[in-house]
N, C-alpha and C positions, 0 to 999 in steps of 0.2 A: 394538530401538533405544530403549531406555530408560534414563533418568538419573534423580541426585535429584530432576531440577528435574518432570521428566515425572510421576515418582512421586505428588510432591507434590501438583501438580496435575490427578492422577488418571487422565492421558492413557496409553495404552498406548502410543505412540512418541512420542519426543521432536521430533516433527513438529509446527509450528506453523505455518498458513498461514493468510495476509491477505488475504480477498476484499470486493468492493462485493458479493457475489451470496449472499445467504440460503442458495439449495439448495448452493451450492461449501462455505462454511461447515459448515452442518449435514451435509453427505454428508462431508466429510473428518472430523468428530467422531465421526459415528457407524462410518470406517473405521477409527479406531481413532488417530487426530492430534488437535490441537487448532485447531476452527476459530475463526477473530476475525474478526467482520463489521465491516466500512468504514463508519462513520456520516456521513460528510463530505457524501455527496450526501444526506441526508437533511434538508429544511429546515422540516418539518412535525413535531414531536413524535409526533403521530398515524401518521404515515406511518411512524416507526419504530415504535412499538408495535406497530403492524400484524406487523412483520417480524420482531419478540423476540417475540411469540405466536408467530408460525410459526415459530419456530427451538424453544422450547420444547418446541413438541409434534412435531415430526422428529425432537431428537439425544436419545432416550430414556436421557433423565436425565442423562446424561453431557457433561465438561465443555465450554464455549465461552464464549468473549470477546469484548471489542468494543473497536475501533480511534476515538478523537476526535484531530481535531484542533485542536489548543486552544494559546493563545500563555499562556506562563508571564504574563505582566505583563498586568492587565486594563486595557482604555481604556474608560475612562466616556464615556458620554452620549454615544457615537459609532450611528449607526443606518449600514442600508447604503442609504439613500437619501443619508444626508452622503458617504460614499465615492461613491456614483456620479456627485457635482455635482464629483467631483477629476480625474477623466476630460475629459482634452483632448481638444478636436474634430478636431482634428489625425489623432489618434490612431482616433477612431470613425471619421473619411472613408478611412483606413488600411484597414481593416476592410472598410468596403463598395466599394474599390478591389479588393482580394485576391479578394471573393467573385464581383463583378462580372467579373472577369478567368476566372472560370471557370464564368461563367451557373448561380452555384450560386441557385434561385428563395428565394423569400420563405418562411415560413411560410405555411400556410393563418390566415385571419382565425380570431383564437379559440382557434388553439392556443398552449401556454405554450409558452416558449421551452426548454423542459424542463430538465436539469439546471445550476444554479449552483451554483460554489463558493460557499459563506456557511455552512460549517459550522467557519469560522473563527470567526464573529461570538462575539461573548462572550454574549451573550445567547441565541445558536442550541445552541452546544457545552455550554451550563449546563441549557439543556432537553432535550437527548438523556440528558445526565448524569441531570436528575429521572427522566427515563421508564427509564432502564438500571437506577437503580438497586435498581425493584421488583422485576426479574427476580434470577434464582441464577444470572449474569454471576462465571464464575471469572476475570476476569486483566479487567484497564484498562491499555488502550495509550493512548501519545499518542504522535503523528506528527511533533507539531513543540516535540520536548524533554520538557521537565519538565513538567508539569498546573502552575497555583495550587496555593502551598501547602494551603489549604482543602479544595481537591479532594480533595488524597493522603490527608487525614486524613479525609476524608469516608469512603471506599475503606478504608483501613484499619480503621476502626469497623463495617465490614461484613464486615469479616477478606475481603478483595478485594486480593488483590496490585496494583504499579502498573508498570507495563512501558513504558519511552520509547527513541525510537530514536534513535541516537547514529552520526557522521559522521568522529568523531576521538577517540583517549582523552581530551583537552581535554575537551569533552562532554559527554563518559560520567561522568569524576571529575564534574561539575556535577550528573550525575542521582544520583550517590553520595551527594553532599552534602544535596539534595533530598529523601532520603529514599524515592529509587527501588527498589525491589525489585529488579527484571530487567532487563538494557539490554542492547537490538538492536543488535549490531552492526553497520550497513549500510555496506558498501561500494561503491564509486565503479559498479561492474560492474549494480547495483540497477536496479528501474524506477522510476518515482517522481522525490520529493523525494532526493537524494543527494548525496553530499561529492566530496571528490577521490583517497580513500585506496581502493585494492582491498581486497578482501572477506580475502585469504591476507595482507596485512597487518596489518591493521586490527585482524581478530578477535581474534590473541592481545595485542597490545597495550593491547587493550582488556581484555580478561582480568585484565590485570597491574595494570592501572590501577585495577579496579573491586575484586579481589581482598577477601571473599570473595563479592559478590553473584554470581549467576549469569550469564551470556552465552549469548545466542543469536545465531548466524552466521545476516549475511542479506546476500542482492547475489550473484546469478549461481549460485544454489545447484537446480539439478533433477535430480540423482541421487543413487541412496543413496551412490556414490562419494564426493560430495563431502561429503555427510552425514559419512562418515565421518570424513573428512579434519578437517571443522569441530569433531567431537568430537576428534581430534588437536589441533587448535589449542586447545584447554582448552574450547570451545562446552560447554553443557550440554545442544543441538539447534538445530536449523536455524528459520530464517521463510523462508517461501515464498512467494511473491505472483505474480509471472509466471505462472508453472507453469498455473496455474489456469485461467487465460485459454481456453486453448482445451478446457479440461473439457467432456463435453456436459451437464454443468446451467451452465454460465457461459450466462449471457444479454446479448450482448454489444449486443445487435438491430440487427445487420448481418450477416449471409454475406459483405459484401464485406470486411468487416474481418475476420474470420475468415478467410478465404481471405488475405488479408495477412502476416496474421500465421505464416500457416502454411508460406507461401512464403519468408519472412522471416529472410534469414543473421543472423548476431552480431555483421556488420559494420553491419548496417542500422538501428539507436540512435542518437540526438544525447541528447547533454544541452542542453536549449532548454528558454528562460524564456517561449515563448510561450506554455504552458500556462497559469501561475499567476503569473509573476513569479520565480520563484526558479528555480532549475536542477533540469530535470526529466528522469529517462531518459527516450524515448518513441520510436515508430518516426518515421524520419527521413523526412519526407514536404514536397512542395513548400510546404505551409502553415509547416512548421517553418524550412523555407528563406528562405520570407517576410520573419519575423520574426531572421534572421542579423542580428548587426551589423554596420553598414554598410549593411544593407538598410530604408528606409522609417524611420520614425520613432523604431524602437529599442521593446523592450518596458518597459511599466508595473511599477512592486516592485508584493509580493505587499502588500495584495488587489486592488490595479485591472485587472492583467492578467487575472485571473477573471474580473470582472465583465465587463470590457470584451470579452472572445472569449467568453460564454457562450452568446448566441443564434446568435452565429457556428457555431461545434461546434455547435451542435442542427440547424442548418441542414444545416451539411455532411456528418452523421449521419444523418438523419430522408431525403436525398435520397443516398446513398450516393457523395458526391462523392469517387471514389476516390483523385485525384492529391492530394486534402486530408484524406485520412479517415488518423486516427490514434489510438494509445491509450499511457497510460505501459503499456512494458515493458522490462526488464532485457534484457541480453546472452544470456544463457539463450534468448532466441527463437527464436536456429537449430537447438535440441535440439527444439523445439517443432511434428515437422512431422506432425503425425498425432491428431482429434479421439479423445480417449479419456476416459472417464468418471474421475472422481474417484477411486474404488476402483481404479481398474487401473493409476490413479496411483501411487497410492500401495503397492499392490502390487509396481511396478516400482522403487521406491524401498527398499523393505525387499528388495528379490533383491539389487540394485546394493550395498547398505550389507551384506548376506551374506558377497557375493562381493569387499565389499573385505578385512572381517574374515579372513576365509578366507586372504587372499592374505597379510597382515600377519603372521597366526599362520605360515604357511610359513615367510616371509624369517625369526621369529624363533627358528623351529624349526633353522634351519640357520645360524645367528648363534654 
């Protein structure tokens, strides 16, 4: 499963996958993919240094990435305590209506409310970038578009490729422009932040558009079949992010959402802004029902809707309130019914992408 683009960057399959989890990261590197760790939940610089030491010394020597999410246009002199005084009360008694309807309890005194989105902040995403950039960090994603132009040139002066993911060729031409190296294809089928185009469209249009930087097909992708297929569509390999989720290093710390996910058809996804603001895949759960329009106050644009559900999710997390407990994942979920390690992952991904080759070679053998 190798391309230019894998060559390049040193990977032995042109397997790229996007986890929040150090050991999913480093175990799919060292199987012989490329793993890129999720910096978004990290709001401490420290906390991520912690976790690029430990990726360092797991993917023995071999390459891995790291995913920010950063907004092309900087706003000055914005803090996230100005964002949280923009937060209607309206909106907060919303909140502890939804939780109170399903006796989800308080924190314990003392404990943080655990993860926030704020790895938006321009100030948070510029400190993950200082502390990324001591490490030998092969490939710089961004989640939401193009980096600051500064960024890319930052990245490039450390010969660091820059990789953004794209929703529409529209997009994509924009990270062409930008000076993007590599642009993720993501389709509408994706978990996450996502568009409205499927993944069998999207990719080669996007191909066409960016022509000649590289593409990688991402949105509902966990077989080597469709690996295959993606390098069909001009891909030069797949991003994987779902998939992941139920690995036994993914640390999700829930069994009940484990056990969800795992029971979990490909019908069972909403795109809902209750996560962040923006439209997000994620398992379709009464919380996400909540926040439907027409229901209750309507959600917050990105960033208040973060802020404002983030003690929320800690809550409904930390007590495993099942009819609320959820996570972003792609349509690929109902492939998803069985905890297997990283490696056996991706094992089953190189038989699948085989056995497609194999079958292509026949048809053209008798063509």
């Amino acid at each position: 499963m190798q391309t230019e683009l894998s060559r390049q960057l040193g990977a032995e399959h042109a397997l790229f996958g996007f986890t929040p989890f150090p050991a999913v990261a480093a175990a799919l590197t060292r199987a012989g993919g490329f793993g890129v760790l999720g910096a978004v939940r990290y709001g401490a610089p420290d906390d991520l240094r912690r976790d690029l030491d430990w990726m360092a010394e797991h993917t023995d020597g071999l390459p891995w990435g790291l995913d920010v999410v950063m907004p092309a246009k900087k706003v000055e002199g914005v803090t996230e305590a100005d964002v949280e005084a923009m937060i209607p009360e309206e909106h907060r008694a919303y909140v502890q209506k939804v939780l109170a309807a399903y006796d989800v309890p308080q924190l314990p005194e003392g404990e943080n409310s655990g993860w926030r989105i704020t790895g938006w902040m321009e100030d948070v995403a510029r400190g993950q970038l200082d502390v990324a950039f001591d490490y030998s960090v092969k490939l710089l994603a961004n989640a939401l578009g193009s980096p600051p132009p500064d960024v890319i040139e930052r990245a490039h002066r450390q010969g660091i490729p820059v990789a953004a993911l794209a929703g529409s060729p529209r997009h994509a031409e924009r990270h062409k422009a930008a000076g993007i190296d590599i642009v993720v294809a993501q389709g509408y089928e994706a978990g996450g932040h996502t568009g409205e185009i499927a993944t069998m469209v999207l990719t080669p249009e996007v191909v066409r558009a960016v022509d000649p930087l590289p593409v990688l097909a991402a949105g509902g992708i966990g077989s080597g079949e469709q690996l295959a297929a993606a390098l069909a569509l001009g891909a030069q390999g797949a991003w994987l992010g779902s998939v992941w989720l139920t690995t036994t290093e993914a640390d999700l710390g829930s069994r009940a959402l484990t056990r969800k996910l795992l029971a979990a058809g490909p019908g069972d996804t909403v795109r809902s802004r209750a996560l962040t603001g923006k439209p997000a895949r994620q398992l379709r759960t009464e919380w996400t029902d909540a926040w439907e329009p027409g229901t209750g106050p309507g959600t917050l644009p990105m960033p208040l809707q973060g802020l404002l559900v983030a003690e929320a999710n800690s809550r409904i997390q930390r007590y495993e309130v099942e009819p609320l407990l959820g996570t972003p994942v792609g349509q690929i979920v109902g492939s998803m019914n069985s905890e297997r390690s990283v490696q056996a992952v991706v094992d089953d991904l190189t038989r699948g992408f085989e056995r497609a080759v194999a079958r292509l070679d026949r048809i053209a053998e008798t063509a």
